[in-house]
C-alpha positions as CSV (number, residue, x, y, z in Angstrom):
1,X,0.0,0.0,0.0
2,X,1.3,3.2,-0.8
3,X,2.1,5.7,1.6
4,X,-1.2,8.4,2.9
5,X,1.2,11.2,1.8
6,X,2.3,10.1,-1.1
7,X,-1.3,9.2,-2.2
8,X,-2.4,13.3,-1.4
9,X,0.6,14.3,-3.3
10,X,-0.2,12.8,-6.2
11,X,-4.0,14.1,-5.2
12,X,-2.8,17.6,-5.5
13,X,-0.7,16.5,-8.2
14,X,-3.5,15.6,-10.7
15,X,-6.1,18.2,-9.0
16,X,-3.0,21.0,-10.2
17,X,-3.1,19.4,-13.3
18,X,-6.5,19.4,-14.1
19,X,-7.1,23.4,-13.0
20,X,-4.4,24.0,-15.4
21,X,-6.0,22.8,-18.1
22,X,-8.7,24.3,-17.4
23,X,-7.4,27.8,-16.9
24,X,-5.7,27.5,-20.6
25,X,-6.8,30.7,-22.2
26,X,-8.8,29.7,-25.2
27,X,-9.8,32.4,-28.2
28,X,-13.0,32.4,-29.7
29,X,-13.4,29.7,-32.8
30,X,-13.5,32.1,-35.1
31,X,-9.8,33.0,-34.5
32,X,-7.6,30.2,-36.4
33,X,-4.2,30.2,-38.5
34,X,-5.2,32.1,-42.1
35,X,-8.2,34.3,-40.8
36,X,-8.2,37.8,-42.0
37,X,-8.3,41.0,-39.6
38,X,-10.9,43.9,-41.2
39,X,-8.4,47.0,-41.8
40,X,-8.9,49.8,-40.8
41,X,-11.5,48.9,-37.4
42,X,-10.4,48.2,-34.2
43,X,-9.8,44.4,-33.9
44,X,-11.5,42.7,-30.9
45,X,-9.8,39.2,-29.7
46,X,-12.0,37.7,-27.1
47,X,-12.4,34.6,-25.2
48,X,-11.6,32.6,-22.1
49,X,-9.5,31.9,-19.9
50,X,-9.6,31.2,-15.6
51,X,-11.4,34.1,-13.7
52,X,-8.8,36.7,-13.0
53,X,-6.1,35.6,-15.4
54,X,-4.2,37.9,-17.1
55,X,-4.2,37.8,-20.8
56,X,-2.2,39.6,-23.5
57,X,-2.6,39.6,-27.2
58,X,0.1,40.2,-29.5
59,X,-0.4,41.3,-33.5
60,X,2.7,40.7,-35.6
61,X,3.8,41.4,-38.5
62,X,7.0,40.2,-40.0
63,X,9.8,43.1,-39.9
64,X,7.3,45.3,-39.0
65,X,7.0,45.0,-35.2
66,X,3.3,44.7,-33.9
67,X,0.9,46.2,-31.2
68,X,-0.1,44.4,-28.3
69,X,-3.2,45.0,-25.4
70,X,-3.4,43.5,-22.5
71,X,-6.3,42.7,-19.8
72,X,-7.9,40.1,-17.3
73,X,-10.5,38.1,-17.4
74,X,-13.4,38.7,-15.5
75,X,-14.8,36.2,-12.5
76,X,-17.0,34.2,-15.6
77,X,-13.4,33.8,-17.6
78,X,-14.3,35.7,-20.2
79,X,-11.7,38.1,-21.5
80,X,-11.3,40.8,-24.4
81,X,-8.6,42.9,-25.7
82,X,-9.2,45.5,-28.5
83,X,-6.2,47.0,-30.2
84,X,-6.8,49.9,-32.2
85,X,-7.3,50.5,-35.8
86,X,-4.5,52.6,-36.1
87,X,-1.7,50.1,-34.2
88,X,-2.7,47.0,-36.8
89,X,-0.5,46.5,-40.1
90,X,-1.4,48.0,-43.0
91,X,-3.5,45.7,-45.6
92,X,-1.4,42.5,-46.2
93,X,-0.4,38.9,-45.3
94,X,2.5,37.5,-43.1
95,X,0.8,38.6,-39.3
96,X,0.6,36.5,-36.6
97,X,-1.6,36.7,-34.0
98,X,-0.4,35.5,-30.1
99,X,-3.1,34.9,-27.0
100,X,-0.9,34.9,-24.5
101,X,-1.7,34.0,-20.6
102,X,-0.8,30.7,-18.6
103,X,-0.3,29.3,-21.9
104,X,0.4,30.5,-25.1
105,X,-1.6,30.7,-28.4
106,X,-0.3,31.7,-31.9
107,X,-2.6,32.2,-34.9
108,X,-0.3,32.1,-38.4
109,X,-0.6,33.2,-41.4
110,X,-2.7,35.6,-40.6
111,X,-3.8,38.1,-43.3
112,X,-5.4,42.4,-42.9
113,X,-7.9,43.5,-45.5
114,X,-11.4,43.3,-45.9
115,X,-13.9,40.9,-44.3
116,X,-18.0,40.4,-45.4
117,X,-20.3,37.7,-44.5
118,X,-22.2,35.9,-47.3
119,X,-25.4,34.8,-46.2
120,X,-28.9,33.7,-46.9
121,X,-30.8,30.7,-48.0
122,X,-30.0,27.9,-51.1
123,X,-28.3,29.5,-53.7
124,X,-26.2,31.7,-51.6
125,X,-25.3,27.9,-50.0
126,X,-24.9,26.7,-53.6
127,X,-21.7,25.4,-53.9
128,X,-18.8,25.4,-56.7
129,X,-19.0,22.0,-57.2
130,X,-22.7,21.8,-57.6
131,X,-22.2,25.0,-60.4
132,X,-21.3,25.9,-63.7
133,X,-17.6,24.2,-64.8
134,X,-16.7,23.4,-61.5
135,X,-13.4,22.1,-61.9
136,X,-12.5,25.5,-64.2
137,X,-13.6,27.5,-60.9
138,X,-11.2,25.3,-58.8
139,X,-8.5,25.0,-61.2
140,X,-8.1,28.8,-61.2
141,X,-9.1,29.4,-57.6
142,X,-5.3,29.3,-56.2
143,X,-4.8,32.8,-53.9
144,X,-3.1,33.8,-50.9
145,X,-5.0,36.7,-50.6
146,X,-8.7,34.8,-50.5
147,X,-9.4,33.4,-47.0
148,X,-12.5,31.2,-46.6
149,X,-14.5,30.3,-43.3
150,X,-17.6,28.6,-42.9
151,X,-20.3,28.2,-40.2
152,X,-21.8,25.3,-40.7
153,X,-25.6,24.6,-40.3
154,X,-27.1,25.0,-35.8
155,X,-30.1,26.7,-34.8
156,X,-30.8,27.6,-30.9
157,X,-33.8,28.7,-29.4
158,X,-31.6,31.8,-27.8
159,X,-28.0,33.2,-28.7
160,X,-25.3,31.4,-28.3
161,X,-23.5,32.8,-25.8
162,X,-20.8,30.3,-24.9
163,X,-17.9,29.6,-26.9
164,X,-17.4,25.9,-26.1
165,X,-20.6,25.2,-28.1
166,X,-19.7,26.5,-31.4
167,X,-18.7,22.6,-32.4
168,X,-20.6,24.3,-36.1
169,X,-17.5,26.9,-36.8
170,X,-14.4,25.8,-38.6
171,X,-11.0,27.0,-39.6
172,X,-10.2,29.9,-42.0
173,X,-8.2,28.8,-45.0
174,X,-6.8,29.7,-47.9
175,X,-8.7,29.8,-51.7
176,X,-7.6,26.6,-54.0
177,X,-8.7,23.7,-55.4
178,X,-8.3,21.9,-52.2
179,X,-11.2,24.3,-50.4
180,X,-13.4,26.1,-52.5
181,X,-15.2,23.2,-54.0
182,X,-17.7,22.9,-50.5
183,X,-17.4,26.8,-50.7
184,X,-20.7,29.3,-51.9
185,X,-20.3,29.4,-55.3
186,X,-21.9,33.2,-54.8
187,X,-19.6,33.9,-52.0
188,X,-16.6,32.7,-53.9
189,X,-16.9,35.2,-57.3
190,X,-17.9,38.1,-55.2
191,X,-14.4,37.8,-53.2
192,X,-12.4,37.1,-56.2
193,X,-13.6,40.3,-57.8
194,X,-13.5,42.2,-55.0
195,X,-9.7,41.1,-53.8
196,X,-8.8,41.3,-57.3
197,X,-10.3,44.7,-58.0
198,X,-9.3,45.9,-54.3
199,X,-5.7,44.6,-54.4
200,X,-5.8,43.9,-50.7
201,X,-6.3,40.4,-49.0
202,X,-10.5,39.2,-48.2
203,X,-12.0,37.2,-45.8
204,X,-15.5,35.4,-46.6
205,X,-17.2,34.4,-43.8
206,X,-20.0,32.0,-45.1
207,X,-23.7,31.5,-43.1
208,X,-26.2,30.4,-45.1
209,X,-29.2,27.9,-44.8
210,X,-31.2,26.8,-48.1
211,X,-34.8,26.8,-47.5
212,X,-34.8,29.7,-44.6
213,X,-36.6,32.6,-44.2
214,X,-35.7,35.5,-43.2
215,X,-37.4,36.0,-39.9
216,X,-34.9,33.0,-38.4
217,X,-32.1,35.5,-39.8
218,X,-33.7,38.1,-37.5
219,X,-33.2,38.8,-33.7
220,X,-36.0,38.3,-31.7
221,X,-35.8,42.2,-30.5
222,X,-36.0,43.5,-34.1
223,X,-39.2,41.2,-34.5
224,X,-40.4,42.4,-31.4
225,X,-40.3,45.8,-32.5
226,X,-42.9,46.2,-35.7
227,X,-46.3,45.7,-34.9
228,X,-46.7,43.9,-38.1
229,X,-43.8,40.9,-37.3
230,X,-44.5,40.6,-33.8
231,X,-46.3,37.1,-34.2
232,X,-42.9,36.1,-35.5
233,X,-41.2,37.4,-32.2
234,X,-44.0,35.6,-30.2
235,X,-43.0,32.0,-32.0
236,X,-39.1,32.7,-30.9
237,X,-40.3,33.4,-27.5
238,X,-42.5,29.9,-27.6
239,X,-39.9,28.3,-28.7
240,X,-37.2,29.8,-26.2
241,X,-39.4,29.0,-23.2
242,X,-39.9,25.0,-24.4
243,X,-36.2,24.8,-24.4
244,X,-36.2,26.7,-20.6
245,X,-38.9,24.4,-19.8
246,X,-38.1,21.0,-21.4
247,X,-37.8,17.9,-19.0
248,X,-36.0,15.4,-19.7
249,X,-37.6,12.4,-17.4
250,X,-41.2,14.0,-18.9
251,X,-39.8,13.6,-22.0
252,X,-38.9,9.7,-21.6
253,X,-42.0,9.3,-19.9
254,X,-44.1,10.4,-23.1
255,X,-41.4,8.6,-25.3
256,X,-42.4,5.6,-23.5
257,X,-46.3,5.8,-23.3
258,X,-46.2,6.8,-27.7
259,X,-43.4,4.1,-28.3
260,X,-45.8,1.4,-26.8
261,X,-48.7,2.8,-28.4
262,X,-46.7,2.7,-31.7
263,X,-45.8,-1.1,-30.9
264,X,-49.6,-1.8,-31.2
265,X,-49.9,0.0,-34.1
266,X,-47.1,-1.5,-35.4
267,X,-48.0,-4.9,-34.4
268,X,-51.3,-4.5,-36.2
269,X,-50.2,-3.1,-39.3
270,X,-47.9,-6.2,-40.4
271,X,-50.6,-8.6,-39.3
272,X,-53.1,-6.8,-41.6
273,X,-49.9,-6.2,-44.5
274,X,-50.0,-2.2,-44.1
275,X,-47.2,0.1,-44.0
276,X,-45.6,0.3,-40.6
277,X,-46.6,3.6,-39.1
278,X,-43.0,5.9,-38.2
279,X,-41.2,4.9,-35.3
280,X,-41.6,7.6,-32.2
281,X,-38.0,9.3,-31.7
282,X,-36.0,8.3,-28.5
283,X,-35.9,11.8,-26.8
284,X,-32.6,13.2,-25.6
285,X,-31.0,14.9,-22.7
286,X,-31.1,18.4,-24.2
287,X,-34.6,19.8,-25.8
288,X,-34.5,19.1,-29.4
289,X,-32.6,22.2,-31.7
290,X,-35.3,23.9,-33.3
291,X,-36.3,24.1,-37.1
292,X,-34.3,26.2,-39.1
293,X,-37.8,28.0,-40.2
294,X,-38.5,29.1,-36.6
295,X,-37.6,32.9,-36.2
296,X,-34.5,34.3,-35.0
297,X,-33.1,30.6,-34.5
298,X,-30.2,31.1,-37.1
299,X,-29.3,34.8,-36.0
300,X,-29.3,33.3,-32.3
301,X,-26.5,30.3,-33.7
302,X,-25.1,31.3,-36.9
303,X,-24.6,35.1,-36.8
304,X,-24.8,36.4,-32.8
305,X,-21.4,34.2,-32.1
306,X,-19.3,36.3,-34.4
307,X,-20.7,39.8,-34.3
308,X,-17.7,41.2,-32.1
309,X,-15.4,39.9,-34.9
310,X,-15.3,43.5,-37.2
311,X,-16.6,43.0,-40.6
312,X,-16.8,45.4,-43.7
313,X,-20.1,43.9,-44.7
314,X,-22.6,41.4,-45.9
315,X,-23.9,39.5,-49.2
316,X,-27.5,38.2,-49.0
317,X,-29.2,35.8,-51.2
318,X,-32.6,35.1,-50.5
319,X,-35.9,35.5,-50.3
320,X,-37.5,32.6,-52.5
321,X,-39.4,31.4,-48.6
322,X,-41.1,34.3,-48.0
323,X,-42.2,34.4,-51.9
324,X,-45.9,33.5,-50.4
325,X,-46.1,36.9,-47.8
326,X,-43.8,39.4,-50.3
327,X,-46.2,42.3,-49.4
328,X,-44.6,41.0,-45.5
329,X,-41.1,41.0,-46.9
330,X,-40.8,44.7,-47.6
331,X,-41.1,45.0,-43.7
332,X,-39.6,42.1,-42.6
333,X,-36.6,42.2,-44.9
334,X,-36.1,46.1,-44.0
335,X,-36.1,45.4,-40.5
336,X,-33.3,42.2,-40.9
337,X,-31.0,44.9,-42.6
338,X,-31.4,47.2,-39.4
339,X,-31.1,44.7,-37.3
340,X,-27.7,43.7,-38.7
341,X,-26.5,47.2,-38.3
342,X,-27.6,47.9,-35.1
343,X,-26.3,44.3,-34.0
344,X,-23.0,44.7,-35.5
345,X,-22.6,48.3,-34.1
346,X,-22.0,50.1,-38.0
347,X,-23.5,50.9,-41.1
348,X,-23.1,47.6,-42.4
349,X,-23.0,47.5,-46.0
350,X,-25.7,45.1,-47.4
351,X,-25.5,43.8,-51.2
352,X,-28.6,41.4,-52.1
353,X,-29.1,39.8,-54.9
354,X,-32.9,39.9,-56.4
355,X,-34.4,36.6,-57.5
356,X,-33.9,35.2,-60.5
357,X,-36.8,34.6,-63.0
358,X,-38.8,31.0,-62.0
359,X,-42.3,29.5,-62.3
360,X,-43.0,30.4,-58.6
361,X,-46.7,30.1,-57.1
362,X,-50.2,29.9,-58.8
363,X,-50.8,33.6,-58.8
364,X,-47.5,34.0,-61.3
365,X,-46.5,37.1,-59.5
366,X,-45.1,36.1,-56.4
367,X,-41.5,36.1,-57.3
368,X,-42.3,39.5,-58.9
369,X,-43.5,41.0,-55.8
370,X,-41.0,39.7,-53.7
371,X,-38.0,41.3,-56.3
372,X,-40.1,44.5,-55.8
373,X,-40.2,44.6,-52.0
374,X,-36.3,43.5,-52.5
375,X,-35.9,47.2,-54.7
376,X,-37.8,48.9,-52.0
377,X,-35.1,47.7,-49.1
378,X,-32.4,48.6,-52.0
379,X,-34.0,52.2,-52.4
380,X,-34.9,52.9,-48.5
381,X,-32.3,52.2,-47.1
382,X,-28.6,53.6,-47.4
383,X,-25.3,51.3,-48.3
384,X,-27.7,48.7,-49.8
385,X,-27.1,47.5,-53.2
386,X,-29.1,45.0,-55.5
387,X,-27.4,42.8,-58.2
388,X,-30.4,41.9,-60.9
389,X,-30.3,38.7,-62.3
390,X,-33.0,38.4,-64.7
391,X,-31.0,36.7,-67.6
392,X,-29.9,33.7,-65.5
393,X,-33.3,32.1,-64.5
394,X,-34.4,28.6,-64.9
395,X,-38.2,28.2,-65.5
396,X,-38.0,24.9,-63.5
397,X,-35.0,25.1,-61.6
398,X,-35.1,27.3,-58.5
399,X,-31.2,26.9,-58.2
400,X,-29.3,28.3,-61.7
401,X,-26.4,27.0,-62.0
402,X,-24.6,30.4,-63.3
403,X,-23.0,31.9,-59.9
404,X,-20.4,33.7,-61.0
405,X,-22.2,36.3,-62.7
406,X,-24.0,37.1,-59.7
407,X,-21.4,36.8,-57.4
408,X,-19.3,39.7,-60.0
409,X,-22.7,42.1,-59.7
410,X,-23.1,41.9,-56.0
411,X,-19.1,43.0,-56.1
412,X,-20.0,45.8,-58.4
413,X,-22.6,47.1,-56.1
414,X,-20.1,47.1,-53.2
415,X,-16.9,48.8,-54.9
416,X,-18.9,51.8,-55.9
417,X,-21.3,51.8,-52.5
418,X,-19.0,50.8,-50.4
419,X,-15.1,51.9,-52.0
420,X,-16.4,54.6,-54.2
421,X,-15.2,53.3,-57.2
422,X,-16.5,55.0,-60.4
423,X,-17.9,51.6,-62.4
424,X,-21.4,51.1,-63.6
425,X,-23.1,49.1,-61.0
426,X,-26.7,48.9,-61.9
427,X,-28.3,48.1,-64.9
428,X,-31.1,50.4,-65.7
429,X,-33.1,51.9,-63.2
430,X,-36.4,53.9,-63.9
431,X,-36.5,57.5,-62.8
432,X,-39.4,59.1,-64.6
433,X,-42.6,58.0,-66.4
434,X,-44.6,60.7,-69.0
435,X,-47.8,59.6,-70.9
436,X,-49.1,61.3,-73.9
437,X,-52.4,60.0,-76.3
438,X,-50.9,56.9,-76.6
439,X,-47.2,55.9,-75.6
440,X,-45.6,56.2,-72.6
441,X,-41.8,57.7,-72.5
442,X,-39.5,56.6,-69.6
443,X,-36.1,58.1,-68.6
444,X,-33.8,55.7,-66.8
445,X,-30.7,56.5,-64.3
446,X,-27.8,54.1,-64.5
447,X,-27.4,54.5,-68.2
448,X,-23.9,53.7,-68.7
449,X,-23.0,53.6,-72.0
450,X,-26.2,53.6,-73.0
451,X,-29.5,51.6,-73.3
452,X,-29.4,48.3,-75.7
453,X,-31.6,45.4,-76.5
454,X,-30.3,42.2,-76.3
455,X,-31.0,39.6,-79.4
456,X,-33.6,41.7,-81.0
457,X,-36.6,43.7,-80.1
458,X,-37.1,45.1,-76.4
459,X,-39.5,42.3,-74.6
460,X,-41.4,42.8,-71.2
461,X,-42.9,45.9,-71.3
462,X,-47.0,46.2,-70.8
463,X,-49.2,49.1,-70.9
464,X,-52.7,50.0,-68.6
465,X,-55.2,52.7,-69.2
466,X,-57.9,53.8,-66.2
467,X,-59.4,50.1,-66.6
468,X,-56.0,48.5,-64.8
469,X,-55.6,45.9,-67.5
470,X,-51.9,45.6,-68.8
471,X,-51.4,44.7,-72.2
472,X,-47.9,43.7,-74.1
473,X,-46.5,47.0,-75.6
474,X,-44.0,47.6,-78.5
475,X,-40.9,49.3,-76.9
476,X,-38.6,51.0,-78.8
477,X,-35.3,52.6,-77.3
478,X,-34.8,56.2,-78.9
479,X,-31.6,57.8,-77.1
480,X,-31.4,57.9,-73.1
481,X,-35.4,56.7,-73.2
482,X,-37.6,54.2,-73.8
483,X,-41.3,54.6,-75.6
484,X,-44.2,52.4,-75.7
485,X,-47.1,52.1,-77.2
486,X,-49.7,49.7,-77.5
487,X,-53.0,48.9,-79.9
488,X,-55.1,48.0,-77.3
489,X,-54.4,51.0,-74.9
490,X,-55.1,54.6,-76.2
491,X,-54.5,57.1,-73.3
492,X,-51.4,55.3,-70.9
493,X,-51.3,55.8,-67.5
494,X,-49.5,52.9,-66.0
495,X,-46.2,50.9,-67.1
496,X,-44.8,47.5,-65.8
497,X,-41.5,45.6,-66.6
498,X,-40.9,41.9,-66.1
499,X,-43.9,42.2,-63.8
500,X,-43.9,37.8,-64.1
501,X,-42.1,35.1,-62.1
502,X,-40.6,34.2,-65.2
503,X,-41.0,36.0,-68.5
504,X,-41.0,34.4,-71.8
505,X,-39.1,35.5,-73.7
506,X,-35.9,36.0,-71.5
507,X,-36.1,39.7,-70.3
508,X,-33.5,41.9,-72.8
509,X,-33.3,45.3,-71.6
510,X,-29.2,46.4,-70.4
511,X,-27.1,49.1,-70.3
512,X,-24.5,49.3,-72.5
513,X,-22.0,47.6,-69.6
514,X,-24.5,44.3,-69.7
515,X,-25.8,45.0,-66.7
516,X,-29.9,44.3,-67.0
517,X,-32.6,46.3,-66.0
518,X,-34.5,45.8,-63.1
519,X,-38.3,44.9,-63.1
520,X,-40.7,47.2,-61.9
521,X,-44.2,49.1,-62.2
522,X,-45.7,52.7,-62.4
523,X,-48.9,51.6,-60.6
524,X,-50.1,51.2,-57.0
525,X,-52.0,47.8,-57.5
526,X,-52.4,46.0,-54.2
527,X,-49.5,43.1,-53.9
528,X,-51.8,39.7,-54.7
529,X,-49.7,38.6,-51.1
530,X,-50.9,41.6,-49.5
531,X,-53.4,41.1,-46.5
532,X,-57.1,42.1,-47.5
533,X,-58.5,44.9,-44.9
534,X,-60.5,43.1,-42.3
């Protein structure tokens, strides 16, 4: 038998041991070798560590020196250090970032430049490989100066405030034909455009969902806030207190009393040759995560974890779930977009995309209304741009394949919003509408170059007199303007363009710069989604 001293030595031994490891300062997961730091913002490093240790963080960069902040952790563990905007390196690779307290930390590779989140539902999660020439976009995907990250799908029924459970975030890497393949297809032309035209080093940070709406993209406060979404915010707050209240033994309990039930069922159906009625499922020891349709569930796990990490601004594809309340959309998506900005402390650039032509619901005007309630976020509110995509639909295919192009417009939207570059962005936009005894002549700002039709005469344009009813009209382009006429309407009074989820023939109306025009209408119409009066 070993000696009663020895055996509390090693006791003390092993209990040191363990409170060491436990004290190891630990960074936030979204801190790894090959991340890139937003120039030009203060960067925050954050994390844990054992209540009162102290903690210093070290930014590097080779033959350059480096700044450095110090501070202690607070009695939870929880530690931050924010080292000003004007003590980081300038734009550029070859940093290192070092967490230093009873242990030691070092980030590599680490890159400065310019950092935006792409987000949204399925074709902002489309991915290279499931794309257009796939293996061109990963044999020619090789640069330093391209970091990737991705959080992968979790929803929680509130924020996610501790760092140990972020299992969903990965490691930053580098762009190649090793990592991009998995990688937003979207996501991945908009950074190549925008590093290339930029000359500085990005960071895409990609959260995205396919089939989402985006009131589960939306914080239960902003819901809270508008009259008109605060059902929404009522569901999160259902759904917050099941997972407060869920009990576990309960849980078994009713497991139990269905499972047998089921067994009956079960027993029954093979004896008479029916299908097998679906198994219960064996509860767990946690509630059970939320769907990824239930609001604010995927701002609470896949966009509140990061928002102290500084970012220039977002990409956001979406909006094909909410096609059936677009009248809704124009509030809801509004609100999002504020949301973001007052979440993420700045005037967070947004770029969306607008949906592309598809067969959409029975009313054959749902996608149209949700591209205009899109346009109306685009024109109310500032630092939001709006690639158009009308050329790249698929009738039956609610996932084109073509991603680049998109990816390229959203990047044109956010050099000239954003980095005042002087490009054409937009394709045409309408600014003024004049009727005479029969035609209609509109004026148009983002001209470029000037207006053109693509493959022949201009297509998509209708015509209403005081009876509402629109009829095709001819369009002819004469200068900066565009005049229609029509047979069956003699005195004009209201214009629509593209005004169908998917027009036949393609819509052909650019700028010189092939940039396309964006659908819209002169009239005031109720939305078909829009609530009648009670």
């Amino acid at each position: 038998m070993r000696p009663f001293k020895a055996v509390l030595l090693a006791l003390g031994v092993s209990v040191l041991a363990l409170g060491t490891a436990r004290a190891d300062v630990k960074p936030h997961p979204i801190f790894s070798d090959n991340m890139v730091l937003q120039q030009g913002a203060d960067a925050r490093v954050w994390g844990k560590a054992a209540p009162d240790e102290k903690v210093k963080v070290n930014i590097i960069k080779e033959g350059t020196g480096g700044a450095h902040g110090t501070t202690t952790a607070d009695k939870n563990g929880n530690w931050s250090v924010t080292i000003p905007a004007g003590n980081l390196p300038k734009a550029g690779t070859g940093v290192t970032l070092i967490v230093e307290g009873k242990n030691k930390v070092e980030f590599k590779t680490v890159a400065v430049g310019e950092v935006w989140v792409c987000s949204g539902q399925s074709n902002m999660e489309w991915s290279v490989n499931a794309s257009e020439t796939p293996q061109k976009v990963k044999d020619g995907s090789k640069n330093a100066d391209l970091r990737l990250f991705t959080v992968n799908k979790r929803t929680a029924a509130k924020p996610i405030t501790d760092q140990s459970d972020l299992g969903h975030f990965t490691k930053w890497s580098e762009a190649g034909p090793d990592t991009v393949g998995g990688f937003s297809a979207v996501g991945l032309a908009f950074g190549q455009k925008l590093q290339k035209e930029l000359g500085v080093p990005v960071g895409l940070i990609h959260s995205s969902w396919g089939g989402t709406p985006a009131q589960a993209w939306t914080s239960l406060e902003a819901l809270d806030a508008d009259p008109m979404l605060k059902y929404y915010a009522d569901a999160a707050r259902a759904t917050a207190k099941a997972a407060d209240d869920f009990n576990p033994k309960a849980a078994q309990e009713a497991y139990e009393k269905a499972h047998a039930a089921w067994k009956i069922a079960a027993d029954k159906a093979k004896a008479d040759n029916k299908p097998v009625p679906k198994e219960p499922a064996k509860p767990g020891a946690k509630p059970p995560a939320p769907g990824p349709g239930s609001p604010s569930v995927l701002y609470n796990a896949m966009i509140y974890p990061m928002l102290n990490f500084k970012t220039k601004g977002a990409i956001w594809y979406q909006g094909e779930s909410n096609a059936g309340k677009a009248y809704e959309y124009r509030t809801l998506f509004t609100a999002m977009i504020k949301d973001w900005r007052k979440q993420y402390n700045c005037d967070l650039p947004f770029m969306l995309v607008q949906l592309a032509p598809f067969k959409g619901g029975a009313s054959g005007v749902d996608y149209a209304e949700l591209r205009d309630a899109q346009l109306y976020a685009a024109k109310s509110l500032p630092k939001t741009g709006i690639a158009v995509i009308t050329d790249l639909g698929n009738e039956n295919d609610i996932h084109p394949k073509p991603k680049q192009p998109v990816g390229e417009r959203l990047a044109l939207a956010a050099l000239v919003l954003e980095y005042k570059k002087t490009v054409v962005h937009y394709g045409p936009t309408l600014k003024d509408a004049k009727y005479a005894s029969g035609t209609a002549t509109l004026t148009f700002d983002n001209v470029g170059g000037g207006l053109v039709a693509k493959d022949g005469d201009l297509v998509g344009f209708t015509l209403a007199g005081k009876d509402g009813k629109f009829h095709p009209a001819k369009a002819t382009i004469k200068g900066d303007t565009v005049v229609l006429s029509s047979e069956m309407v003699a005195e004009p009074t209201a214009v629509r363009y593209g005004w169908v989820n998917f027009a036949k023939p393609t819509l052909n109306f650019f700028n010189k710069e092939g940039l396309p025009a964006t659908p819209f209408r002169t009239d005031d119409a109720p939305y078909t989604t829009q609530p009648k009066k009670k």
